[in-house]
C-alpha positions in Angstrom: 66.6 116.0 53.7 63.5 117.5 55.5 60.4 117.5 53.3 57.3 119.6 53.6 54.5 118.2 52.2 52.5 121.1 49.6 49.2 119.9 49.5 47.7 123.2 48.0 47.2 125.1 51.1 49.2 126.3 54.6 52.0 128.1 55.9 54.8 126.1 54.1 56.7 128.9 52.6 57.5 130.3 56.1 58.1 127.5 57.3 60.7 126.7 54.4 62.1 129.5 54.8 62.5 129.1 58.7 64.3 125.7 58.0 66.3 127.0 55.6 67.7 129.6 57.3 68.7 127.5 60.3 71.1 125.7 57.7 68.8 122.6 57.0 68.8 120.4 54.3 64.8 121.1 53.1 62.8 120.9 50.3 59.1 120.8 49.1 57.1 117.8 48.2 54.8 118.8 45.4 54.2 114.9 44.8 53.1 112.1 47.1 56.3 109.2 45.6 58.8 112.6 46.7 57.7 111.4 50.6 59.7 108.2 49.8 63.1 109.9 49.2 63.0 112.8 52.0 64.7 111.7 55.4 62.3 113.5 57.6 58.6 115.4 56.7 56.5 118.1 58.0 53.3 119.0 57.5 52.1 122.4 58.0 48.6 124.3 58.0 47.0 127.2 58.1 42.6 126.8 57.4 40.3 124.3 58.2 40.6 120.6 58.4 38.3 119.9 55.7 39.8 121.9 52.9 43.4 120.2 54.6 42.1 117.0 54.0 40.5 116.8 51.1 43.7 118.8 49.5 45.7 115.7 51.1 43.0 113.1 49.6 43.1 114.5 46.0 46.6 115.3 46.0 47.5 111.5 46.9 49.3 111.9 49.9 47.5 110.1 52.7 48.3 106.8 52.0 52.4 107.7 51.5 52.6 110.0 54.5 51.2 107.0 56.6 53.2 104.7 55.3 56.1 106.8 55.6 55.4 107.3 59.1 54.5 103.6 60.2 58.3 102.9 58.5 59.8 104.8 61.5 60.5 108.5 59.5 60.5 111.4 61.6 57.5 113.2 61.1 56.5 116.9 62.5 53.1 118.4 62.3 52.3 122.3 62.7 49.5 123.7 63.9 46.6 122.2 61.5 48.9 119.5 60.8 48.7 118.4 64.6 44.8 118.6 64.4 44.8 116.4 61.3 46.3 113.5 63.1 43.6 113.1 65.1 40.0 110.8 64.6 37.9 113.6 63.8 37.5 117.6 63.7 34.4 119.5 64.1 35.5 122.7 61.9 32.8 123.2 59.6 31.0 120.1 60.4 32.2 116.7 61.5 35.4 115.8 59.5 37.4 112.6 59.1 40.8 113.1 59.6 44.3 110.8 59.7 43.4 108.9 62.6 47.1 108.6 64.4 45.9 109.8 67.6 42.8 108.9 69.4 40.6 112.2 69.8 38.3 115.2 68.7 39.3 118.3 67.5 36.9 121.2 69.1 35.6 124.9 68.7 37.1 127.2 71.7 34.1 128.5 73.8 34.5 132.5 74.0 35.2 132.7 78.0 35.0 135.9 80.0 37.8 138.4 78.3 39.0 135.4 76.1 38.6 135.6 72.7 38.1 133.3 69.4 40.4 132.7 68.5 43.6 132.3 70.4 46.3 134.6 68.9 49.3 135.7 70.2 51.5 134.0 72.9 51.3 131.3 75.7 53.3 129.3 77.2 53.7 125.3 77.3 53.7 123.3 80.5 55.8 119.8 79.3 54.6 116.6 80.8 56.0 113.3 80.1 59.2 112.2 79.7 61.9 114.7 78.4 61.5 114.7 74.5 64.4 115.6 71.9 62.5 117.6 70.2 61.9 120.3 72.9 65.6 120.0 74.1 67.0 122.8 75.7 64.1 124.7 76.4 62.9 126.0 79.9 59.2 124.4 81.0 56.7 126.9 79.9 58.4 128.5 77.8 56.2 131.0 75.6 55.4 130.2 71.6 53.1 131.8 69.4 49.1 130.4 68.8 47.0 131.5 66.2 44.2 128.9 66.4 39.9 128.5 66.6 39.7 124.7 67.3 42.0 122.5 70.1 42.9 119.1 70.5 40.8 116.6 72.3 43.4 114.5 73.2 42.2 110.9 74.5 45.2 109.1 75.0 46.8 111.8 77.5 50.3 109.7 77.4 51.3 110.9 74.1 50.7 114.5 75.1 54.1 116.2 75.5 52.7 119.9 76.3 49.8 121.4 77.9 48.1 125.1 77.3 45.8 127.1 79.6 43.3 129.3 76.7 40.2 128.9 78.9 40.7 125.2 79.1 43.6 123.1 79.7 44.2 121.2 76.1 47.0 119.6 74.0 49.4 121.7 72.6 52.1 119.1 71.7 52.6 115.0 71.6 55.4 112.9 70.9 54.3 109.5 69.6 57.1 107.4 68.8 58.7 109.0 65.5 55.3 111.1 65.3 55.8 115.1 66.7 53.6 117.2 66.3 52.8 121.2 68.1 49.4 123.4 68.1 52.1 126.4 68.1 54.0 128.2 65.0 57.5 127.6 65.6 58.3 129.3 62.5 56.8 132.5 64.5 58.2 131.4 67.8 61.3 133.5 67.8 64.4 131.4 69.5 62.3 129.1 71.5 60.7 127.7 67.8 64.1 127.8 65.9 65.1 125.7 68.6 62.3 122.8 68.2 63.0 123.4 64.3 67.0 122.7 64.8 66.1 120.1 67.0 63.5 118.0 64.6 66.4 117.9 62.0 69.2 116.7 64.0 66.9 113.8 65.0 
């Protein structure tokens, strides 16, 4: 059983729906004890990292999902829910955030023609070792962004995928159990279905 973790804000229902219609096993976890009896979670986000966290911090969840995770369960962030596993965010000010990944998440600087945000499609270079998550799909392959902040990544041998938006910047990282994408795979057309199939046949 995948479970997505409803903490009052986010993308979830297309992302439920994206699960569901590949055939998996999913439901949503309304209640931080729920994280206990799911198989595999995924947190997803749409908004800033301070209304994220604190929706995670009065909902109860923090302490579960981290346990959950440092227990070895599959975990898969989207989006915001990559950014949120890092130290700190500077949306709206300077934010705490979950603290799996050492690093800063940071405001893109409009640059020549680019624009703030990112939206639309890019591609992913992989680095690393091969990673079953991304599993039968092509180096830079194209996925769809729709993000203002990126992630500072400062342990570069957890990143898994690199994107070019001005700057060269995480896009994806594989830590142990711990997967997490800047992307929508939800939005990602076959390429995202794929990562999505993927996660639950871990």
């Amino acid at each position: 059983m995948i479970g997505i973790i409803d903490y009052g804000a986010g993308n979830l229902r297309s992302v439920y729906n994206a699960f569901q219609y590949l055939g998996q096993n999913v439901c949503v976890c309304t209640k931080p004890d729920e994280l206990d009896y799911v198989d595999k979670i995924v947190l997803p986000g749409v908004g800033a990292s301070k209304d994220a966290m604190q929706g995670l911090r009065q909902n109860g969840f923090i302490e579960p999902l981290l346990r959950n995770i440092k227990e070895g369960k599959d975990f898969l962030g989207i989006c915001l829910g990559l950014q949120l596993l890092f130290n700190r965010s500077f949306e709206f000010g300077s934010n705490e955030c979950l603290g799996l990944l050492k690093g800063e998440v940071k405001l893109f600087k409009p640059l020549n023609e680019l624009k703030v945000p990112q939206i639309g499609w890019n591609t992913v270079k992989f680095i690393g070792a091969p990673c079953p998550v991304f599993k039968g799909i092509k180096d830079n392959s194209y996925f769809y962004f729709v993000h203002s902040y990126y992630c500072d990544n400062e342990e570069s041998k957890f990143t898994l995928g690199e994107t070019e938006y001005g700057i060269i910047y995480t896009s994806a990282i594989w830590k142990e159990n711990v997967y997490a994408v800047q992307f929508h795979p939800e939005r990602s057309q076959k390429n995202g279905l794929k990562i999505l199939t993927n996660f639950g046949g871990l």
